[in-house]
Biotite code that builds the C-alpha atoms (Angstrom):
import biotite.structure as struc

atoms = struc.array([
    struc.Atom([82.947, 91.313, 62.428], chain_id="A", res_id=1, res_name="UNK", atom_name="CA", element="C"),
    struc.Atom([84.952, 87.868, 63.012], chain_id="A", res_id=2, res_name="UNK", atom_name="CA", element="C"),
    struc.Atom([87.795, 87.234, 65.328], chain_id="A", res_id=3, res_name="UNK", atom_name="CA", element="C"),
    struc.Atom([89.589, 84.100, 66.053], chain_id="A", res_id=4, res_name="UNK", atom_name="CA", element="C"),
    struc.Atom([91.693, 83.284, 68.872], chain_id="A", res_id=5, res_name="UNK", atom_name="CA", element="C"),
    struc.Atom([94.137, 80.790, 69.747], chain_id="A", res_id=6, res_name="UNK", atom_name="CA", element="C"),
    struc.Atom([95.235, 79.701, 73.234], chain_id="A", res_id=7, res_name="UNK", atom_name="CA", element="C"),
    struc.Atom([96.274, 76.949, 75.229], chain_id="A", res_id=8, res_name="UNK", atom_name="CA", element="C"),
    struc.Atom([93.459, 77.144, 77.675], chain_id="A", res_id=9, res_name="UNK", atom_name="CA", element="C"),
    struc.Atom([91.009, 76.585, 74.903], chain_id="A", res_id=10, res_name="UNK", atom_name="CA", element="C"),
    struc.Atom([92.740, 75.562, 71.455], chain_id="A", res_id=11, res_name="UNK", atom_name="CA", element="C"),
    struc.Atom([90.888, 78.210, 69.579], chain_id="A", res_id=12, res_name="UNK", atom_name="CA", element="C"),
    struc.Atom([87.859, 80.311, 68.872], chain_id="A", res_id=13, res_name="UNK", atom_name="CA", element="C"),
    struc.Atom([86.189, 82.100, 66.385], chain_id="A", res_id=14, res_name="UNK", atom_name="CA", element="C"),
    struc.Atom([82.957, 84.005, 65.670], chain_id="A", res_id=15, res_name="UNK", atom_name="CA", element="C"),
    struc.Atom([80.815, 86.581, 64.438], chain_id="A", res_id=16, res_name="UNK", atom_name="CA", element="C"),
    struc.Atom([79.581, 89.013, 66.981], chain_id="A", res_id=17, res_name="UNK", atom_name="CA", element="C"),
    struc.Atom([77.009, 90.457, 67.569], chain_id="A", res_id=18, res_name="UNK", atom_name="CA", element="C"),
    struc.Atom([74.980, 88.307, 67.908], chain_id="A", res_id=19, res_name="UNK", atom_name="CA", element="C"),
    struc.Atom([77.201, 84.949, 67.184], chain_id="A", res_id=20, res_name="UNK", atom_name="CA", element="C"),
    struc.Atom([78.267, 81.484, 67.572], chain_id="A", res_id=21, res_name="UNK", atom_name="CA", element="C"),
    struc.Atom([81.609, 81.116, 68.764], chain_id="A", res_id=22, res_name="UNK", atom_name="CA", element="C"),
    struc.Atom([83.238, 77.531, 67.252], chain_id="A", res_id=23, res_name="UNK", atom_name="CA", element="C"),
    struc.Atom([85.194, 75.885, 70.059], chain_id="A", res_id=24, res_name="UNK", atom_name="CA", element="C"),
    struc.Atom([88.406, 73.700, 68.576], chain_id="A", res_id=25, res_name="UNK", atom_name="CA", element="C"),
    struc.Atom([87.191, 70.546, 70.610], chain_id="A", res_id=26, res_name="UNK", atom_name="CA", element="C"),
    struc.Atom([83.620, 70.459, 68.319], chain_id="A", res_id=27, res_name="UNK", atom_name="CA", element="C"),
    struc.Atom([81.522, 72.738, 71.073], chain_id="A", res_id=28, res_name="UNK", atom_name="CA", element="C"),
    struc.Atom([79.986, 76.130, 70.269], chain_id="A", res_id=29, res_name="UNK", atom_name="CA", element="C"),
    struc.Atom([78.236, 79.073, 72.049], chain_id="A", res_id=30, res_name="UNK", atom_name="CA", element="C"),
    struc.Atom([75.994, 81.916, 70.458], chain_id="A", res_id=31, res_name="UNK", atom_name="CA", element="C"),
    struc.Atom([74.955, 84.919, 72.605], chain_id="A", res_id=32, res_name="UNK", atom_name="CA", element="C"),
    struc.Atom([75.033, 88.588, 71.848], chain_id="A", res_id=33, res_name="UNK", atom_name="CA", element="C"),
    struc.Atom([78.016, 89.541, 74.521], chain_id="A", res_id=34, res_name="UNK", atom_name="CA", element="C"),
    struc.Atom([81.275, 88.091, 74.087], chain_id="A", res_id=35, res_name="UNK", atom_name="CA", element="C"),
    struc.Atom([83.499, 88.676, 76.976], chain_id="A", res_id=36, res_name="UNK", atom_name="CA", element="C"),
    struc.Atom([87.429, 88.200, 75.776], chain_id="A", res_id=37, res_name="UNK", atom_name="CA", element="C"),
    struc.Atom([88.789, 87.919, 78.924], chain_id="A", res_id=38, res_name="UNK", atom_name="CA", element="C"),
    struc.Atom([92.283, 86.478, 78.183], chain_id="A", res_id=39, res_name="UNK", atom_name="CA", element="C"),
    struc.Atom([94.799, 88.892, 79.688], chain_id="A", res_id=40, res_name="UNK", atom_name="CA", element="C"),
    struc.Atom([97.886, 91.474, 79.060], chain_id="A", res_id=41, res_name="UNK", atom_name="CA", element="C"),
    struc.Atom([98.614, 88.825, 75.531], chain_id="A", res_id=42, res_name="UNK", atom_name="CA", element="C"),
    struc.Atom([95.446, 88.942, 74.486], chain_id="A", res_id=43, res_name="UNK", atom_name="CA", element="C"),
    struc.Atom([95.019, 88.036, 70.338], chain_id="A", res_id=44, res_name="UNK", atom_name="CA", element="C"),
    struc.Atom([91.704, 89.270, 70.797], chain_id="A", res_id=45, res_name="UNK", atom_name="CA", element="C"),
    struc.Atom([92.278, 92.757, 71.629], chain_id="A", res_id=46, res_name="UNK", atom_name="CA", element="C"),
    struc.Atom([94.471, 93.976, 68.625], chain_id="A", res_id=47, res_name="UNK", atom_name="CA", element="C"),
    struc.Atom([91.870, 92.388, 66.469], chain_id="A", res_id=48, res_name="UNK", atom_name="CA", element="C"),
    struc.Atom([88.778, 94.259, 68.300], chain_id="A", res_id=49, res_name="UNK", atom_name="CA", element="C"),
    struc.Atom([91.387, 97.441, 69.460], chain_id="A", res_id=50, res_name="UNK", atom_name="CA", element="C"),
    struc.Atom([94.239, 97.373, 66.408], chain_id="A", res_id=51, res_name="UNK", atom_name="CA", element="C"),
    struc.Atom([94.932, 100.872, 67.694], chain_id="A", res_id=52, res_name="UNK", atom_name="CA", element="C"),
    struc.Atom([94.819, 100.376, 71.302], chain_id="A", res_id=53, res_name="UNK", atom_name="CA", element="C"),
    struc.Atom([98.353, 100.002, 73.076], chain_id="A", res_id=54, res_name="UNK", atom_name="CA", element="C"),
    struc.Atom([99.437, 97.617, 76.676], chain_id="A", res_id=55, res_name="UNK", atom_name="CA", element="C"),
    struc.Atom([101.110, 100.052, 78.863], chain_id="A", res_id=56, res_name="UNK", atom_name="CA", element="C"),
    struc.Atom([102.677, 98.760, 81.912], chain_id="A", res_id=57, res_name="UNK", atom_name="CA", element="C"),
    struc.Atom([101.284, 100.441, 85.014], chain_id="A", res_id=58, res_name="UNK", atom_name="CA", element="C"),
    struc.Atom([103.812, 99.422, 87.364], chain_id="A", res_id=59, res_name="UNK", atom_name="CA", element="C"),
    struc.Atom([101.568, 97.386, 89.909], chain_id="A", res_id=60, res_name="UNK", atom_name="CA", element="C"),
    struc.Atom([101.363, 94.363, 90.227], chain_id="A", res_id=61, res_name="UNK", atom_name="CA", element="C"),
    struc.Atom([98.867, 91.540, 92.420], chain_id="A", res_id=62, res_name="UNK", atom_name="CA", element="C"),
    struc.Atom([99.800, 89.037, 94.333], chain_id="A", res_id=63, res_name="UNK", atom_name="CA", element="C"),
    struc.Atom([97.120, 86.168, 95.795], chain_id="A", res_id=64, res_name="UNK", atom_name="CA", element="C"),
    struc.Atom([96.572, 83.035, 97.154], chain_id="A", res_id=65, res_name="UNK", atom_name="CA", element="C"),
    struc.Atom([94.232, 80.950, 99.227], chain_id="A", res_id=66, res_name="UNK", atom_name="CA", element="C"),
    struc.Atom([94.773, 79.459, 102.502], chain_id="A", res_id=67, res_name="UNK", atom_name="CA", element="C"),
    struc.Atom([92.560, 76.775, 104.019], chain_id="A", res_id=68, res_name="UNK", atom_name="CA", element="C"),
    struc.Atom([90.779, 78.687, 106.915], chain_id="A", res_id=69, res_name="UNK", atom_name="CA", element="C"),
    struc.Atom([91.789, 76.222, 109.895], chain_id="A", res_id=70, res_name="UNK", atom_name="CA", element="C"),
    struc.Atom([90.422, 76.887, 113.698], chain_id="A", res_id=71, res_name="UNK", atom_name="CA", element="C"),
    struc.Atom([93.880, 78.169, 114.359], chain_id="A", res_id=72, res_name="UNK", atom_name="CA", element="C"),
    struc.Atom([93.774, 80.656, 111.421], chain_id="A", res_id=73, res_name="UNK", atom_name="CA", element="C"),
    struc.Atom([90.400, 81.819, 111.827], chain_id="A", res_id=74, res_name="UNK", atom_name="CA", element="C"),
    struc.Atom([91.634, 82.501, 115.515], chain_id="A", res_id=75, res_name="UNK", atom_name="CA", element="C"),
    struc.Atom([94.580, 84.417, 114.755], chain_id="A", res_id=76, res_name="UNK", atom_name="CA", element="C"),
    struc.Atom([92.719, 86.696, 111.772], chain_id="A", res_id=77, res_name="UNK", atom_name="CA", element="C"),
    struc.Atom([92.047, 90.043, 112.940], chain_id="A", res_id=78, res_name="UNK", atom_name="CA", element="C"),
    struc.Atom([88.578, 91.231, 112.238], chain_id="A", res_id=79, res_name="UNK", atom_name="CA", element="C"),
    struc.Atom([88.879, 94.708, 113.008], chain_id="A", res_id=80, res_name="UNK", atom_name="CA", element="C"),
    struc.Atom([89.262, 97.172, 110.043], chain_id="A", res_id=81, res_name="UNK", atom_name="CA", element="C"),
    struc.Atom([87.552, 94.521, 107.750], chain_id="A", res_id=82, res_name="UNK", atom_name="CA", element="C"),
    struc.Atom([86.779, 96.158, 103.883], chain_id="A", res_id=83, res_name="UNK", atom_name="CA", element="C"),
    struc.Atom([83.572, 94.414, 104.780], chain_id="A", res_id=84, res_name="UNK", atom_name="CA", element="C"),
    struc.Atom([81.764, 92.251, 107.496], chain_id="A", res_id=85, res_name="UNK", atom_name="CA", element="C"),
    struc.Atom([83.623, 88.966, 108.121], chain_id="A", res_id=86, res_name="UNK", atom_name="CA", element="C"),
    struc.Atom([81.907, 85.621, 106.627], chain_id="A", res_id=87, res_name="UNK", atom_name="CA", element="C"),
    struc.Atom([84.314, 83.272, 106.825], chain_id="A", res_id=88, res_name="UNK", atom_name="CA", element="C"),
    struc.Atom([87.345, 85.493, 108.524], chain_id="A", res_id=89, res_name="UNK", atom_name="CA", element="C"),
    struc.Atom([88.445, 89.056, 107.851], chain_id="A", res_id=90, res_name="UNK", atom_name="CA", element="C"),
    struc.Atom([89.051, 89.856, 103.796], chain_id="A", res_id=91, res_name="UNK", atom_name="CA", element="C"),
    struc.Atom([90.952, 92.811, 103.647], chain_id="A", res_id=92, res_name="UNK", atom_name="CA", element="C"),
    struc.Atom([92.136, 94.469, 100.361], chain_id="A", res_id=93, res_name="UNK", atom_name="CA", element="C"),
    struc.Atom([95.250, 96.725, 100.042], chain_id="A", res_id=94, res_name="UNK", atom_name="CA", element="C"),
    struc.Atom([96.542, 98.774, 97.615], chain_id="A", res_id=95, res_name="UNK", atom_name="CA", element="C"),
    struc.Atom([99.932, 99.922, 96.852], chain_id="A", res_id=96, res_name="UNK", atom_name="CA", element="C"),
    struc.Atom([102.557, 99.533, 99.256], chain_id="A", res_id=97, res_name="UNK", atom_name="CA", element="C"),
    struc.Atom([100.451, 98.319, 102.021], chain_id="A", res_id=98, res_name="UNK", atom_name="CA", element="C"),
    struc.Atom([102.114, 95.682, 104.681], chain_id="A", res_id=99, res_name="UNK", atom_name="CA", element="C"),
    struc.Atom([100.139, 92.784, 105.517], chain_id="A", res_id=100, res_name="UNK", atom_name="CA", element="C"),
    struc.Atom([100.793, 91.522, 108.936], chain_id="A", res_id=101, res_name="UNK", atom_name="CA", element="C"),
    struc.Atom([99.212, 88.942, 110.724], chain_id="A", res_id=102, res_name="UNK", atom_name="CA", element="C"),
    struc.Atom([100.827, 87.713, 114.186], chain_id="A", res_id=103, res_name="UNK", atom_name="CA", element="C"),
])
């Protein structure tokens, strides 16, 4: 089966899968056996590999960032109630309507 795709990230792509080379608009190319089309709620890839399947809206959203971890920060992070051992600070995930409060 082909596909192509267009996108500003990458100009375009198209292939033959499985296996197959995909033919980057800037001259590269890639073959493997797995192509992952990882390009989001407008995918062009999707209604090409899925022409039945349908974006529903869920009604979440996501919200992130990063924040350099200063001396101060790391000092004022909790690390109780981590969602796993702290490396560099706590990481703590939250779901729904979860508050995140850090003094």
């Amino acid at each position: 089966m082909a596909w192509t795709r267009s996108s500003s990230s990458t100009g375009g792509v198209s292939a033959t899968i499985p296996p197959g080379t995909a033919f980057f608009e800037d001259g590269g190319t890639a073959h493997g056996t797995v192509l992952v089309a990882a390009d989001g709620v407008g995918s062009v890839i999707r209604p090409q590999r899925l022409p039945h399947a349908r974006v529903v809206d869920s009604g979440t959203r996501l919200i992130y960032g990063r924040v350099p971890l200063t001396p101060r920060l790391r000092s004022e992070l909790p690390t109780a109630n981590c969602s796993r051992p702290p490396v560099d600070g706590c990481v703590k995930s939250f779901s729904g309507r979860s508050p995140v409060g850090i003094p």
